[in-house]
Every structure is written in structure tokens, then in C-alpha cells.
DOKOL-110947 format. One record per residue (C-alpha): x, y, z; residue in one letter. Coordinates in steps of 0.001 Angstrom, whole numbers, plus 500000, padded with zeros to 6 digits. Layout:
<recs>
[[X,Y,Z],"a"]
...
</recs>
This chain:
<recs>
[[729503,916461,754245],"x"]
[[730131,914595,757761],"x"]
[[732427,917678,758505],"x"]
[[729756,920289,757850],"x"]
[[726896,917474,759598],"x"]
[[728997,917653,762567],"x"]
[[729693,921538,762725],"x"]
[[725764,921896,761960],"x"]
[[724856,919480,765131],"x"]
[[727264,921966,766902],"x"]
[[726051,925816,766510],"x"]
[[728586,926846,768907],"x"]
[[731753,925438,766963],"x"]
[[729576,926042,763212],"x"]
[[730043,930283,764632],"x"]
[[733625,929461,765561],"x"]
[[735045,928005,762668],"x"]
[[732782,930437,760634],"x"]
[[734686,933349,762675],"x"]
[[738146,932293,762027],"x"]
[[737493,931626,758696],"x"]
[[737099,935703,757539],"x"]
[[739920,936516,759521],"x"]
[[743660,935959,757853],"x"]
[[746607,937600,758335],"x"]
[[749813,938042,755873],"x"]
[[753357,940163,756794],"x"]
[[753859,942848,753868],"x"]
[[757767,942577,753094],"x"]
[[758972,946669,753365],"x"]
[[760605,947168,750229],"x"]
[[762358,950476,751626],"x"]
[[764740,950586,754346],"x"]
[[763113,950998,757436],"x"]
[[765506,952160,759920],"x"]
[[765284,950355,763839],"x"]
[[765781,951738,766755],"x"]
[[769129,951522,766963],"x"]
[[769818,953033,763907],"x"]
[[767793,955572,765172],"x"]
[[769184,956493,767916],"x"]
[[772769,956368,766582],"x"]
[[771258,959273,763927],"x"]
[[769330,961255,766290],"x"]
[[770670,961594,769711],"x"]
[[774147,961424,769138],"x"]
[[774893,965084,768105],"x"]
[[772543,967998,768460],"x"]
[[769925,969048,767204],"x"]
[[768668,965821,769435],"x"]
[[765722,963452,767857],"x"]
[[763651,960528,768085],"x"]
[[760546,959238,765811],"x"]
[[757498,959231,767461],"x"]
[[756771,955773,766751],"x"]
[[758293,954596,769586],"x"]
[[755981,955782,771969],"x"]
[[753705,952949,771210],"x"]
[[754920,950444,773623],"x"]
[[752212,948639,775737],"x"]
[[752196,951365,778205],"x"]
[[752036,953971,775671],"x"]
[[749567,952857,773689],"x"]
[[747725,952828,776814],"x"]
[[748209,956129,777887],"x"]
[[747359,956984,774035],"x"]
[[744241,956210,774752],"x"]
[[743996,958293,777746],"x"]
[[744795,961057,776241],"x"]
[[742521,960760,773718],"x"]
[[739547,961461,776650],"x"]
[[741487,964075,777696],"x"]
[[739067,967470,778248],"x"]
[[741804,969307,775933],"x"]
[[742454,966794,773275],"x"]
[[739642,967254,770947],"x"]
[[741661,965771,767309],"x"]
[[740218,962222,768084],"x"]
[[736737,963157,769598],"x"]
[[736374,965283,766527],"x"]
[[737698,963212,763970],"x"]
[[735452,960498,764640],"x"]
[[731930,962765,765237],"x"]
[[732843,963696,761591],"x"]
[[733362,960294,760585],"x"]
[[730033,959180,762400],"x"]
[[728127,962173,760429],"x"]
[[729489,961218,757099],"x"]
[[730501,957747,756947],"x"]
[[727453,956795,754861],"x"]
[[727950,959546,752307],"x"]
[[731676,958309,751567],"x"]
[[730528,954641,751487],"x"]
[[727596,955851,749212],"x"]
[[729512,957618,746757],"x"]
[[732493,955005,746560],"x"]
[[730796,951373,746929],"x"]
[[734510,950213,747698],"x"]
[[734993,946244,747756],"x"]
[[738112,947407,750008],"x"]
[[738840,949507,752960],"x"]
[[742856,949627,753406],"x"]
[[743651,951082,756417],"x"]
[[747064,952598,756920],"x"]
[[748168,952668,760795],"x"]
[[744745,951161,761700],"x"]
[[745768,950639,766023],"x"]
[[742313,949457,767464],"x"]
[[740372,950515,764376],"x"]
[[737569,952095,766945],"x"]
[[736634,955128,764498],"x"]
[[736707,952430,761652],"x"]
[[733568,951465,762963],"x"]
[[731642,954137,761366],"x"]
[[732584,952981,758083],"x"]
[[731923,949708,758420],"x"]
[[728294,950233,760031],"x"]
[[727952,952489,757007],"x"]
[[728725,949596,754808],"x"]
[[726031,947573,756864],"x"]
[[723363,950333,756240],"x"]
[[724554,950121,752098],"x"]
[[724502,946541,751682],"x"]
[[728127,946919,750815],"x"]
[[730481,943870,751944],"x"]
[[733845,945517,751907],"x"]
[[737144,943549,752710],"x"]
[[738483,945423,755242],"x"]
[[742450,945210,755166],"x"]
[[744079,946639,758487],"x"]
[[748029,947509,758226],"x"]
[[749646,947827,761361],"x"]
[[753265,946865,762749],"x"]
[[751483,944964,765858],"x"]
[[750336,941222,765036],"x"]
[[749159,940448,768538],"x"]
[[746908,943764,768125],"x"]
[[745656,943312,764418],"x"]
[[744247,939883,765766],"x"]
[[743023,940842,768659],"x"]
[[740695,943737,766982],"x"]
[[740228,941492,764245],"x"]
[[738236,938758,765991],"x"]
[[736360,941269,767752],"x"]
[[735422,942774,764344],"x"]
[[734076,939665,762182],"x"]
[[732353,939164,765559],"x"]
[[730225,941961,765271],"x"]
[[729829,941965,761531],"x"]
[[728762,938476,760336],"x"]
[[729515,939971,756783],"x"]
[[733028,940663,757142],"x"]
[[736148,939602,755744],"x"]
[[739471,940656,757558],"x"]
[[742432,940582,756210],"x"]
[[744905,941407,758795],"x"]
[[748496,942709,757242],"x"]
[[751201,943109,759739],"x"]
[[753994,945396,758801],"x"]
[[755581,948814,758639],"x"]
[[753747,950958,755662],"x"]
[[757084,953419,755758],"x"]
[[758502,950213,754309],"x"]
[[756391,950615,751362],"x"]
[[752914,949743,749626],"x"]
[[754465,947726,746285],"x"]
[[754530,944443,748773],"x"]
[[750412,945135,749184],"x"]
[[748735,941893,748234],"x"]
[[746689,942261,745299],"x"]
[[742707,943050,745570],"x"]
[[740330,943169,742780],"x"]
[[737480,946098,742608],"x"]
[[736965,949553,744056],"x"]
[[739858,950376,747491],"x"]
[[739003,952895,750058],"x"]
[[742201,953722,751541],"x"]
[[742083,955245,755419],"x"]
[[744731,957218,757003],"x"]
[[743043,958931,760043],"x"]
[[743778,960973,763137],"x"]
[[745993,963507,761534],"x"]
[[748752,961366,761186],"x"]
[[749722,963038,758298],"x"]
[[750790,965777,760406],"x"]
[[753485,963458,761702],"x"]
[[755656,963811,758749],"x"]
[[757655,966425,757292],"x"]
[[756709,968135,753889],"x"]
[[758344,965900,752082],"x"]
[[757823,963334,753588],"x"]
[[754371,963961,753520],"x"]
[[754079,964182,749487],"x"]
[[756558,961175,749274],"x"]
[[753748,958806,751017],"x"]
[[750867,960502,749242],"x"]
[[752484,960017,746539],"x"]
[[753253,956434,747158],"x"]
[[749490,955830,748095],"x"]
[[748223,957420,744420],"x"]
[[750781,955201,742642],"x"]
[[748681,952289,744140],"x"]
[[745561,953524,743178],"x"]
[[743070,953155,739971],"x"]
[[740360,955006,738712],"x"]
[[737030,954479,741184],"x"]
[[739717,954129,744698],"x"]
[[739459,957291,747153],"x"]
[[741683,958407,749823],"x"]
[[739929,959729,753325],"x"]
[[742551,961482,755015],"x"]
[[742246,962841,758244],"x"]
[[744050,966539,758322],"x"]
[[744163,968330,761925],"x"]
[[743863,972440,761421],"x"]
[[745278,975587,762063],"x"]
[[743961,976920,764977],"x"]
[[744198,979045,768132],"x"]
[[747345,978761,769590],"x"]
[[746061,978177,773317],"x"]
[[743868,975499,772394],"x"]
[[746636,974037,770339],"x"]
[[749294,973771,773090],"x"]
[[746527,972798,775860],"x"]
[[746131,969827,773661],"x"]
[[749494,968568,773789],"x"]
[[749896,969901,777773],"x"]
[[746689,968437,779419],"x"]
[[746222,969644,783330],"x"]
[[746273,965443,784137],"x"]
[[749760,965600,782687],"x"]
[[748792,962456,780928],"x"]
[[750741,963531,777501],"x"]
[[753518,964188,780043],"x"]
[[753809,960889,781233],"x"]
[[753859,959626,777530],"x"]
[[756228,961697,776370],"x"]
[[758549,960409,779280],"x"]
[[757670,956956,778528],"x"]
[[759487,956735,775571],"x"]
[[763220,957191,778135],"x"]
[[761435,953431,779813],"x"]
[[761694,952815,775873],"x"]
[[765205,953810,775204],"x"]
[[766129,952228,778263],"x"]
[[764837,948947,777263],"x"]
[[765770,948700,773987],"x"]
[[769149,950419,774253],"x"]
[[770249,949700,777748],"x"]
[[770356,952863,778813],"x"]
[[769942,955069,782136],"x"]
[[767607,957732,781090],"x"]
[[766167,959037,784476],"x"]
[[762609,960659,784389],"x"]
[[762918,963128,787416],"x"]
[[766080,964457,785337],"x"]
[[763112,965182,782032],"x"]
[[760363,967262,781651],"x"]
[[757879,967474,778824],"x"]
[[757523,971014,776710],"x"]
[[754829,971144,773658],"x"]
[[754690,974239,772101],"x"]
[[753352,975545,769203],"x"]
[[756174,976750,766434],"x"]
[[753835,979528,764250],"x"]
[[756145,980030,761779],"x"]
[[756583,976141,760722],"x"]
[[752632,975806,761846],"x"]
[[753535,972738,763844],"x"]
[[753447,971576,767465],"x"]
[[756768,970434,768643],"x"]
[[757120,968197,771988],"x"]
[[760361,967962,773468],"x"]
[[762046,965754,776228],"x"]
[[763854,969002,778188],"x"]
[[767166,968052,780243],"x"]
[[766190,969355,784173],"x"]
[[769625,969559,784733],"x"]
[[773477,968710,783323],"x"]
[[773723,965171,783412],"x"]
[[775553,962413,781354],"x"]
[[773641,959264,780053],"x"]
[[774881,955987,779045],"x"]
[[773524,953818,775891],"x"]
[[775649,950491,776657],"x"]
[[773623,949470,772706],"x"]
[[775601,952482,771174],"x"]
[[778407,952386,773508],"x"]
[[778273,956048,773724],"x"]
[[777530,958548,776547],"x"]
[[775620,961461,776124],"x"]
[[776632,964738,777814],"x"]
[[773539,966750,777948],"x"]
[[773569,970565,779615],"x"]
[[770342,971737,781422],"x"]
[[768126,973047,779091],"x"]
[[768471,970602,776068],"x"]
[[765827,969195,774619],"x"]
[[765113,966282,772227],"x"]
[[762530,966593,769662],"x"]
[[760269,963600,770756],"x"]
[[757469,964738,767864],"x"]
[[756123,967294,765352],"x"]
[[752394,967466,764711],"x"]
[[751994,969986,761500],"x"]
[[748507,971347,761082],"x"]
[[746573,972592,758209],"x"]
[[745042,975478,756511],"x"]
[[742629,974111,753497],"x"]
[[744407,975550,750751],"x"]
[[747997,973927,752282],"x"]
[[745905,970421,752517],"x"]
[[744575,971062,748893],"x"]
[[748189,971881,747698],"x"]
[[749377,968995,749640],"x"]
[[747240,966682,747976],"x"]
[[747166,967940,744551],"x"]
[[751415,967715,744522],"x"]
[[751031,963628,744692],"x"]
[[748752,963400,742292],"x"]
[[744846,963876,744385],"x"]
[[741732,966032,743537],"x"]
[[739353,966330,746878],"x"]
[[736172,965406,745982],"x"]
[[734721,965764,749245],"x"]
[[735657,967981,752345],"x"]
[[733756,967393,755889],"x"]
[[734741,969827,758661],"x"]
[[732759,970679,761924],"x"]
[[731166,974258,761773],"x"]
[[734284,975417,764191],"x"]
[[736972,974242,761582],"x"]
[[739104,972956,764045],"x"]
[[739676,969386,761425],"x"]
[[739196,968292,758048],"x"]
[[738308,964852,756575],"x"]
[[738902,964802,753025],"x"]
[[737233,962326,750141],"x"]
[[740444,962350,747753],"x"]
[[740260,960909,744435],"x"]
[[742920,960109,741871],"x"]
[[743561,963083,739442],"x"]
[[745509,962412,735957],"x"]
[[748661,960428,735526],"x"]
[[749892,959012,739099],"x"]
[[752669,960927,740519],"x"]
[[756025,958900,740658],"x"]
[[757301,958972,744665],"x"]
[[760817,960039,744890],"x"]
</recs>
């Protein structure tokens, strides 16, 4: 009583107290190996064909040039993504009334926001669960989110979801889960299916899925996306040698790189490359290994697979999902898809 006198007598630390109170935040053990980036690195630069995972591009300064890209003239995926959100936010919250939103790879959750004014317009109180591998991140959008919704409860879960979902803490009612901005693309086939599969396993009668699916398209407007005339993808793609460098302590030059996206038709995928300028030997002191590298080679940096409808529906229905509801602009270019748990859940392998 003299605690909640006091905080009454004191607006300013009564909002304060109120604000940290809906925001927590728990580390989800990965019950798969997740490999680092040394293990990485040993794999997939060491012999040719040379590779690296795309997720470390997401330093500081890649994140930040992310997000540069992402107002780009030529990258439309995230400007249309989240126009389609904004126009149909309300009819997904409508038709699930979730008590959860899980969000898989949630970053700043800025196209979240659609959802969650949706939920406002509903008189629906969703929990809203970001899962990201960034603490200092999670917080920081956190607190500016149960700032702006009085309502809200955040439950901040820091982790890797490639690790796995069985470590998800448990949550009682309807789940929306998110996984936006074509990241699906990311993955192999398989790999692909394996998480989707993961994700239904999760799931119970009344949860959804909105995926966010990027689409086959023209090829110029395709490789313009990944080759923007700022040469801001560049400069990401070359940002992840100041990566290796850092983590590996290694003397990756930049003026001996240059960046290639192309579009592969046959796989339907971009591919972006790191391209050796020249013949040149690098050293990783972490791996204690040099790598000879002729002029020409390149190191797959990223794949981005895109989409017909019937390959997303096919997709889908192999882990276990029916869509229920399938938002695209009138030029096609991406598809948000309402995916809802059909039959027995599909066991990932």
C-alpha cells in the first residue's frame, strides 16, 4: 500500500515501473547444434565451392546498412511487404484473435507495427514474443514498444531459432507466429521444410503462420534489387570481410573484392558472391590456414530463392500447412500467406 501511495504521488515513476513491468526477457537454450563462426568458416571457405551464411552480415554496421538498403529505389521486398501488411493486418488479427504473436527473426520489429495497431483497433491484447539473437536490440525495441502500446506485454526471447523451437517457453491460448521479409528464401529446400516443419510441430489447432514469401519475377528488376546504383548492397556484402577479419583475425582486403548478385533461373534464386579482383593469398590466424584464391573466385555470401504460388503452396503443404489466406499486391511481385495447421503435424527431420 505505501509502495503503490508513493508510486501514485509520483506519475512519472507510477509510468516507469508500469513500463518495465510488461517487458521481460528469457534466453531460449538451442537444442540443435548451432554451428559459430568458426566452425563456419573452417566448412565453407576452406575448399571450393567457397561459402559463408548470411547471418553474419548483421554486425552493427550491417545492420545499418540493412536498413539502407531497404530505402533503396530498387529494393522494393520490404516496402512491399509491409504496404501488404498495413492493408491486411486487421483481417489476420480478425480472423485469428491470437493471445500471442511469436515472431521469428523479429530485428527492429518496424512492420510488426501493423499487427499490433491492428490488435489496438480489435480490442485484442496479444503477448507479443520477439526471438532474436541480439539482447541489446530486443530491449531496446522492446521499451520503445510497451511505450507506445499501454496494453502490451513483451516478452523478449534472446536466442538463435536455427537452434530450435522445443526450448520455447510455454503460452496458453491462440499463437500467431511471424516470419517476414522473405526470409524463407534464405534457406535451402530442405532446409526450408525442415523449419516449417519444426514451426507446425509447435502449433495447435486455432495458431496461424504469416509468412512472408518474395516472388518470381522479372529478372532485371530482380538483380537491380540486389545491385542498387548507390552500391549500398555492395558495401554490405563487403562488410562481412571487416567481419571475418574481426572474428577470425584475418586480412581480407576490400579493394581486392567486388560484389556480383545475379539471378540463377534455373534454381530461381539470387546468388551474391564476394568475387576475388585478383590472385591473392589470405591469412585466417583463427584457422591457421591461408587461403590461395585465383582472380575470378567467388564466395557465395547468400541465396535469396523466390516463389511461384504453387511452389509456396507445395512448400507449405510438405510440413504440414493449409493457406487459408493469400495477400499479394495487384503486380504479384510478393506474397503474405495466412497458414493454418492441416492434419497430423509433420515430424522435422
Amino acid at each position: 500500500m505505501v509502495a503503490y501511495a508513493a508510486c501514485i504521488a509520483n506519475p512519472v515513476l507510477f509510468m516507469e515501473e508500469n513500463v518495465a513491468s510488461r517487458l521481460t526477457s528469457r534466453k531460449v537454450p538451442a537444442v540443435l547444434p548451432v554451428a559459430g563462426i568458426l566452425e563456419d568458416a573452417s566448412k565453407g571457405l576452406i575448399e571450393a565451392p567457397r561459402s559463408m551464411p548470411p547471418k553474419y552480415f548483421y554486425d552493427e554496421r550491417g545492420s545499418q546498412l540493412f536498413d539502407a538498403i531497404c530505402e533503396t529505389r530498387e529494393y522494393y521486398p520490404t516496402r512491399t511487404e509491409e504496404a501488404l501488411l498495413q492493408a491486411c493486418a486487421r483481417d489476420v488479427i480478425e480472423q485469428l484473435r491470437p493471445d500471442h504473436i511469436v515472431e521469428f527473426g523479429s530485428g527492429t520489429a518496424r512492420k510488426t507495427r501493423h499487427l499490433l495497431d491492428a490488435c489496438d483497433l480489435a480490442g485484442e491484447t496479444a503477448a507479443y514474443w520477439p526471438f532474436d539473437v541480439c539482447e541489446e536490440m530486443l530491449q531496446d525495441s522492446g521499451q520503445q514498444l510497451v511505450q507506445e502500446y499501454d496494453w502490451l506485454q513483451v516478452n523478449a526471447l534472446v536466442g538463435d531459432y536455427l537452434g530450435g523451437l522445443a526450448g520455447l517457453p510455454p503460452r496458453d491460448g491462440r499463437c500467431l507466429y511471424l516470419f517476414l521479409g522473405g526470409t524463407i528464401g534464405n534457406f535451402t529446400e530442405d532446409e526450408a521444410a525442415a523449419f516449417l516443419a519444426e514451426v507446425r510441430a509447435i502449433m495447435r489447432p486455432g495458431d496461424g503462420l504469416l509468412l512472408g514469401a518474395d516472388r518470381v519475377k522479372d529478372t532485371e528488376v530482380l538483380q537491380a534489387a540486389y545491385n542498387d546504383d548507390a552500391g549500398i548492397t555492395a558495401q554490405f556484402n563487403l562488410n562481412l570481410l571487416q567481419v571475418l577479419n574481426r572474428e577470425l583475425d584475418a586480412n581480407f582486403r576490400d579493394r581486392n573484392f567486388e560484389h556480383r548478385a545475379l539471378f540463377n533461373q534455373e534454381a530461381s534464386q539470387i546468388e551474391m558472391y564476394l568475387v576475388s579482383r585478383c590472385r591473392q593469398s589470405v591469412r585466417i590466424d583463427a584457422l591457421r590456414r591461408t587461403l590461395e584464391l585465383e582472380a575470378g573466385e567467388r564466395i557465395l555470401t547468400e541465396i535469396s530463392r523466390k516463389f511461384t504460388p504453387a511452389r509456396l503452396e507445395a512448400l507449405l503443404k510438405s510440413a504440414g500447412f493449409a493457406i487459408h489466406s493469400h495477400f499479394e499486391p495487384e503486380n504479384g511481385w510478393f506474397s503474405l500467406v495466412l497458414a493454418r495447421p492441416e492434419a497430423a503435424p509433420v515430424t522435422p527431420s
